[in-house]
N, C-alpha and C positions, 0 to 999 in steps of 0.2 A: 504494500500500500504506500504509494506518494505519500510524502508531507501537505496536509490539506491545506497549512495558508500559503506554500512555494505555489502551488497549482492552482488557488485561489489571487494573489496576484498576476500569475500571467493573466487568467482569463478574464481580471476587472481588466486589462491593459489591450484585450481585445477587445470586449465589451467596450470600450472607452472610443478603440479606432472604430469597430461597426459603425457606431454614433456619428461619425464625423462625416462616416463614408455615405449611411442611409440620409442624412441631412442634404448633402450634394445634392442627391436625387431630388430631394422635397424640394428644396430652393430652385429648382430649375426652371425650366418652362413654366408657364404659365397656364395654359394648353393640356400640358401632361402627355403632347406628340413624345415626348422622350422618352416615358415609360414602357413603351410596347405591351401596352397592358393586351393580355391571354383571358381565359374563363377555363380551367380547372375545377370539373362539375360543380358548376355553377358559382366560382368562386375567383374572384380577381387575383391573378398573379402578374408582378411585374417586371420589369429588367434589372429593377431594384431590389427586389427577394433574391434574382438569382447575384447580385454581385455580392450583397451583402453573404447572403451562402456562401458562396466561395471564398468567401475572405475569412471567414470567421473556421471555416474546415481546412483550410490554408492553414491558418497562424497556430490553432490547436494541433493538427499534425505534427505541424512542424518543429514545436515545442514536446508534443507527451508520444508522438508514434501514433503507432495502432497495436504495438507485442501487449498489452492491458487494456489498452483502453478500446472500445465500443461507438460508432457512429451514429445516431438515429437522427438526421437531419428534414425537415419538413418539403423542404426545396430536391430531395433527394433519394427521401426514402420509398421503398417499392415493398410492395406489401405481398408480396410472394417473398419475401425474406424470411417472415414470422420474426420471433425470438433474436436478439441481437446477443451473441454466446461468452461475450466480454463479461469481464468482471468488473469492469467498470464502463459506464456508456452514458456520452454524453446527447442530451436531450436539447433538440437545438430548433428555434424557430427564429431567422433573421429576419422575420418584420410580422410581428403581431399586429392585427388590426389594418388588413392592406387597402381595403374599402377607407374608413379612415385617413389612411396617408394621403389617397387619388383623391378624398374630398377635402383634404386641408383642412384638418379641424385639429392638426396637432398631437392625438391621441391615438399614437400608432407604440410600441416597444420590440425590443428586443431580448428575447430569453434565451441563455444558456445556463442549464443545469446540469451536471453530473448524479448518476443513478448508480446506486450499489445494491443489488437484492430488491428490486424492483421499487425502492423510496428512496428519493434523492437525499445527495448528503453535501451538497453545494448547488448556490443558486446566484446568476446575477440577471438582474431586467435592468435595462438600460432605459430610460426614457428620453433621446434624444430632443426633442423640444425645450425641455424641461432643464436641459444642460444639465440629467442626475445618473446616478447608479447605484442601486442599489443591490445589496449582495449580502448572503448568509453563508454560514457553513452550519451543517447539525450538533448542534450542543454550543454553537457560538455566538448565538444570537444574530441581530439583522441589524445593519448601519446602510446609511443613505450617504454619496459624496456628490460631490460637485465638480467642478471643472478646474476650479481654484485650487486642490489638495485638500478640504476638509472634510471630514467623518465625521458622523454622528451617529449616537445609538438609535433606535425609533422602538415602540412600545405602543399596542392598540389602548384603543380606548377603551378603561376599563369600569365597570356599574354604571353604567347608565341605564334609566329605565325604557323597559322592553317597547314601549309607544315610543321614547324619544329615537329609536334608531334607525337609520338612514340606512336603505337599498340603494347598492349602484346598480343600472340596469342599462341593457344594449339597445341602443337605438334600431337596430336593424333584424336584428336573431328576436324577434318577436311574435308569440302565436298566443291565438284563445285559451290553449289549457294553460300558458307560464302568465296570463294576465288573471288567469282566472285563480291559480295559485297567490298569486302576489295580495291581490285586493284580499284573501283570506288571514294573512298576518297580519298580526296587533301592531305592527310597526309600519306606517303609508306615506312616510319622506320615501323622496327616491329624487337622484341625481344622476342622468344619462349620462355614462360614459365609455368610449369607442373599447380598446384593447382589453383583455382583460391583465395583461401587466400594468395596465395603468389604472383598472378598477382596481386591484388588489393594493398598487401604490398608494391610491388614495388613502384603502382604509387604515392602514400601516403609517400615513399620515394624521390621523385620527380627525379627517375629513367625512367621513363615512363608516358604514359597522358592516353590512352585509351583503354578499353577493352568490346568487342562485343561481346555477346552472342546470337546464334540464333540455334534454336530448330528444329529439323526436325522428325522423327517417334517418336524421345526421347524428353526428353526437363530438364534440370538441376531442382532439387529441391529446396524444402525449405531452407534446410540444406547448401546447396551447398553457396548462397547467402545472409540469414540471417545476419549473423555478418561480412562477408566484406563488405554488405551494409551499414550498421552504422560506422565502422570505414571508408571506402570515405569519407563519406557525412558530417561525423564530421570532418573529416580532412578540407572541404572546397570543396570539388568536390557534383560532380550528378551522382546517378546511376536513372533510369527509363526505361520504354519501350519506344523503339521508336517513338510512340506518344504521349510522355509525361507523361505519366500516372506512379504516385508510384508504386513500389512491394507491393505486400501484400502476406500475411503471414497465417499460421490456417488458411485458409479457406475453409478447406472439400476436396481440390487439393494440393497435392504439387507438383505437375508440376508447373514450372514457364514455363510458354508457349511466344511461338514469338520471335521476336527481342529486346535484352535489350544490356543499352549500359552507359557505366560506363565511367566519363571521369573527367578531372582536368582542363577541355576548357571551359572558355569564353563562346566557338564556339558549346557548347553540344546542344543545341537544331538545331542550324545548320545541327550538324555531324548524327544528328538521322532524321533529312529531308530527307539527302543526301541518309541515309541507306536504307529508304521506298522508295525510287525512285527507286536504283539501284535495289531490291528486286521486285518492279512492271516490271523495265526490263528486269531480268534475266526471269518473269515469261513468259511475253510476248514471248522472244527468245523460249521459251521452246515450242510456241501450233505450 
């Protein structure tokens, strides 16, 4: 096993160049001609995911090999692979929120996490806008930096009561049962926000409490939740399935399937009861 903060440096020091590299892109055109924006079932990919990709599998190569380490990259992965057999595998999406980026609202990130035994044990999201980075390792807690050289610890927001807590929720990944879900919890702040590394950053900024994910023909990847899931959980929150149950990671799926649900509450096992309920009523209403 690496030393976690040697390997935790280089990749904040990738993490840092992605940023620099996925910004070019953003600041460009006006237009968005430059992008050569594709639809990957049903889904925007652009010349920006693949550079950022390549840069970010570049510079980790180049630095840790392949003899331990594992690739599951978003921009690359083929799902006739199954199971990636490393003992270590890093979990990589160079531009969360690619709808976002093409619409200029700024709420786009960058995730790389490392996975050991299917739960990650290093995370960094970069939020390029935002000129931040933020990074955890497991058992290390979670700090936020800047461009400047500073670090800072970050700690969710802790007792607040269960009405006062704020939902982030996606502008776009919106359907009847996750509306119909939401309006069932005692908690009806909500603040739209594009990535989900930059929903999760918010709450970690103790800007917001809670964030639901729930899956219908689709369902969010590896990639997608990797590394905002260790930075929560280091910061002092829970991310799980609505029955309690960890993420896992490498496991021959990377669909994260069902209802998950990411919170800075106390009241998280409560609010993921509350969600399976309303989910067995919505189904009910439907026969």
């Amino acid at each position: 096993m690496p030393d976690l903060q040697e390997v935790l440096k280089v990749t904040r020091q990738v993490g840092w160049g992605a940023s620099q590299l996925l910004r070019s892109y953003y600041q460009g055109k006006a237009d968005n001609s430059h992008l050569n924006i594709e639809y990957k079932q049903n889904e925007p990919v652009t010349v920006a995911d693949k550079a950022v990709s390549e840069y970010i599998l570049f510079h980790l190569n180049s630095n840790f090999g392949d003899q331990d380490f594992g690739y599951v990259c978003e921009e690359t992965y083929q799902s006739k692979h199954g199971r990636n057999p490393a003992k270590l595998v890093w979990i990589i999406d160079p531009l969360d929120g690619t709808r976002d980026f093409i619409e200029k609202t700024g709420e786009y990130a960058i995730h790389i996490a490392l996975v050991q035994d299917t739960r990650p044990i290093l995370a960094v999201v970069a939020i390029p806008e935002a000129e931040k980075l933020y990074y955890a390792t497991k058992g290390g807690g979670t700090f936020v930096a800047t461009v400047n050289g500073d670090s800072q610890p970050l700690q969710v927001a802790k007792n607040k009561p269960v009405k006062d807590l704020t939902l982030v929720v996606s502008r776009s990944h919106r359907n009847e049962r996750l509306e119909y879900l939401l309006k069932s919890l005692p908690c009806q702040n909500q603040k739209s926000i594009g990535s989900v590394g930059c929903k999760v950053t918010t709450i970690v900024e103790q800007q917001a409490d809670i964030y639901i994910s729930l899956s219908g023909k689709s369902a969010p990847k590896d990639w997608d939740m990797a590394a905002p899931e260790l930075i929560l959980i280091e910061a002092g929150g829970k991310f799980t399935h609505f029955d309690g149950s960890p993420l896992q990671y490498n496991t021959g799926d990377v669909n994260q399937w069902g209802g998950l649900l990411a919170s800075s509450s106390q009241d998280h096992e409560m609010l993921c009861q509350q969600a399976e309920q309303a989910l067995e009523e919505f189904a009910a209403s439907q026969k």
